[in-house]
VOPAGU-2260 file (C-alpha; in pm, 1 decimal, decimal comma):
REM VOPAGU-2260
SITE   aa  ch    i         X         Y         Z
SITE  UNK   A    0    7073,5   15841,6    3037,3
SITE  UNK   A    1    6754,2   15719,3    2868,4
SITE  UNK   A    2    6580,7   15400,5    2941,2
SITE  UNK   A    3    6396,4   15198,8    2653,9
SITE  UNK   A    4    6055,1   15198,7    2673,9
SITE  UNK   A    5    5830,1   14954,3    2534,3
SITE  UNK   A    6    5737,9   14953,2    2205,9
SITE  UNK   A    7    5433,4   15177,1    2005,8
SITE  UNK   A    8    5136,1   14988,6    2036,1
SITE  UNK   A    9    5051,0   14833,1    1667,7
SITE  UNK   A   10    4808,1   14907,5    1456,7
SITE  UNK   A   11    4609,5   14601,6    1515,7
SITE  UNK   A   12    4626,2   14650,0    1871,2
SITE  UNK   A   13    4523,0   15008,5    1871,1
SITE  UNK   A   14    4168,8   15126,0    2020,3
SITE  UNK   A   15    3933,6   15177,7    1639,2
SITE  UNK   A   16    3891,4   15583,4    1613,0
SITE  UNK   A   17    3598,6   15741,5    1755,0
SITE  UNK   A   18    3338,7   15831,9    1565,7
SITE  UNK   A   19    3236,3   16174,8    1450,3
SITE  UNK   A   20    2911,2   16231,2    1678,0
SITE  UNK   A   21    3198,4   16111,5    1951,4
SITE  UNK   A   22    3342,3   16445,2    1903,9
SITE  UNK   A   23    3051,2   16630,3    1890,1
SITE  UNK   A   24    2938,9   16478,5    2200,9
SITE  UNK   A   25    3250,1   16593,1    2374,4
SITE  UNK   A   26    3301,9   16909,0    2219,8
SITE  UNK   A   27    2969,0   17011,7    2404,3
SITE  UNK   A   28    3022,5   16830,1    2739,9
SITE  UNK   A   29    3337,2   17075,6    2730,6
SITE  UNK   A   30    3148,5   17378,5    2668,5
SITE  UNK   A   31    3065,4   17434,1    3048,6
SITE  UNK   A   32    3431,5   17392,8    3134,3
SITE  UNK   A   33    3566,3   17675,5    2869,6
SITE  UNK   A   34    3800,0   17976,8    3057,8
SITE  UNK   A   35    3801,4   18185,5    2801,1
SITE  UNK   A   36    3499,1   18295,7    2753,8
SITE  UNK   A   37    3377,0   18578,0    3033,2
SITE  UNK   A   38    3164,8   18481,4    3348,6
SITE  UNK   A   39    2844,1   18579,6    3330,5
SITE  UNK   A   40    2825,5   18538,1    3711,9
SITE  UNK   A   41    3010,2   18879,2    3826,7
SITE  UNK   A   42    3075,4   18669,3    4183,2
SITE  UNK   A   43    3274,9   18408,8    4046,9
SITE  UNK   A   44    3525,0   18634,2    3839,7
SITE  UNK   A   45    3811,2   18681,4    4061,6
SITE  UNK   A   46    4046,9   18980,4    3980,3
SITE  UNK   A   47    4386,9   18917,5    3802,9
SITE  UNK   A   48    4595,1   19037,5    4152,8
SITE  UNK   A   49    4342,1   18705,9    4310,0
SITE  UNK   A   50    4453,1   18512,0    4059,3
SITE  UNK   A   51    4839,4   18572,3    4025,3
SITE  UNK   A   52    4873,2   18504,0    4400,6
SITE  UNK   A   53    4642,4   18189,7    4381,0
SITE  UNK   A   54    4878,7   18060,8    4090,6
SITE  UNK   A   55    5191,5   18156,7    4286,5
SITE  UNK   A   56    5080,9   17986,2    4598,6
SITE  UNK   A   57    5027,0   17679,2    4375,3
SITE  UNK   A   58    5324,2   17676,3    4198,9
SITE  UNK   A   59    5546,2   17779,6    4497,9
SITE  UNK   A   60    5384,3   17414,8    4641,3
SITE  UNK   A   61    5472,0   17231,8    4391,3
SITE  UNK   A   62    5817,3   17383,6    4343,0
SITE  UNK   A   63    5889,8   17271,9    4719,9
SITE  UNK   A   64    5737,4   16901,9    4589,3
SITE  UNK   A   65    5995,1   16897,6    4292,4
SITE  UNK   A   66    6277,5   17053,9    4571,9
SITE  UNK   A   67    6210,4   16755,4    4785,0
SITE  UNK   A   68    6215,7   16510,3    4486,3
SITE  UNK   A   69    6568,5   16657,6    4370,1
SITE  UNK   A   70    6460,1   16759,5    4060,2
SITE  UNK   A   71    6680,2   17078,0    4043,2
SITE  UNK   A   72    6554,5   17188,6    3698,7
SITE  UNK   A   73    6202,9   17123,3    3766,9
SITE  UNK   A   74    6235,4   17315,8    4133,5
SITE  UNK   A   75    6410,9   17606,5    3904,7
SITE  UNK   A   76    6182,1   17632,0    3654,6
SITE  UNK   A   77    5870,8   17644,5    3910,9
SITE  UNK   A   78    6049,4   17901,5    4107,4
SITE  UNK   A   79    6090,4   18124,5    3846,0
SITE  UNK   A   80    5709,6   18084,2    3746,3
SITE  UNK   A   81    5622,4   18164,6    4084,8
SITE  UNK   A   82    5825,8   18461,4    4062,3
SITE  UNK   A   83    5652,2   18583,4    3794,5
SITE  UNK   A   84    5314,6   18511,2    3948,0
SITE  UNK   A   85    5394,6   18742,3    4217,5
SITE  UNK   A   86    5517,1   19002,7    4001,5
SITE  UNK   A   87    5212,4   19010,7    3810,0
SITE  UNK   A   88    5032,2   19051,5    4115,8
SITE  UNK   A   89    5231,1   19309,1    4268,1
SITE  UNK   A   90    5160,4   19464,3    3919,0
SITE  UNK   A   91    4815,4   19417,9    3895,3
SITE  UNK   A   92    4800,2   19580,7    4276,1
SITE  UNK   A   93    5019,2   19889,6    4157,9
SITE  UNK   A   94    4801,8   19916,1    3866,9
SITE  UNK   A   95    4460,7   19884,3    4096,0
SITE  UNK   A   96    4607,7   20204,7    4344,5
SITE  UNK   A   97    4673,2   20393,0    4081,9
SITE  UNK   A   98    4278,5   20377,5    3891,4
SITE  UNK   A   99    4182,8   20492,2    4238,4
């Protein structure tokens, strides 16, 4: 059922550890890509019905991807997240009638 793999890479053979300004470095070059936080751009915020139907659309693609692969527990799985995506939607849609 499970195939070996090959073995940990050893100590000696491991990359050395980046260094502590490394971090830093990163930490800020990551800044710009940070979710959640809210966009101070009131254009680029998309609303959460937007959103569940982008993600649904996504995951219903790569549920037919899995399908066509044969991974049945994969396909499942994705389904089932797409399902929810497009309840939250429908949700977020009910929810958006009835403020109005």
């Amino acid at each position: 059922m499970f195939k070996k793999s090959k073995r940990a890479t050893s100590a000696q053979t491991r990359p050395a550890p980046i260094e502590e300004n490394a971090h830093q470095d990163l930490a800020a070059g990551e800044a710009d890509l940070r979710y959640d936080e809210p966009e101070s751009d009131p254009d680029l915020v998309g609303c959460a019905e937007d959103t569940a139907r982008y993600i649904a659309d996504m995951v219903g693609a790569l549920a037919a991807m899995a399908g066509e692969a044969r991974l049945d527990l994969l396909t499942y799985l994705l389904n089932m997240a797409r399902v929810e995506a497009e309840l939250q939607s429908r949700q977020s849609e009910d929810a958006d009638s009835a403020d109005d």
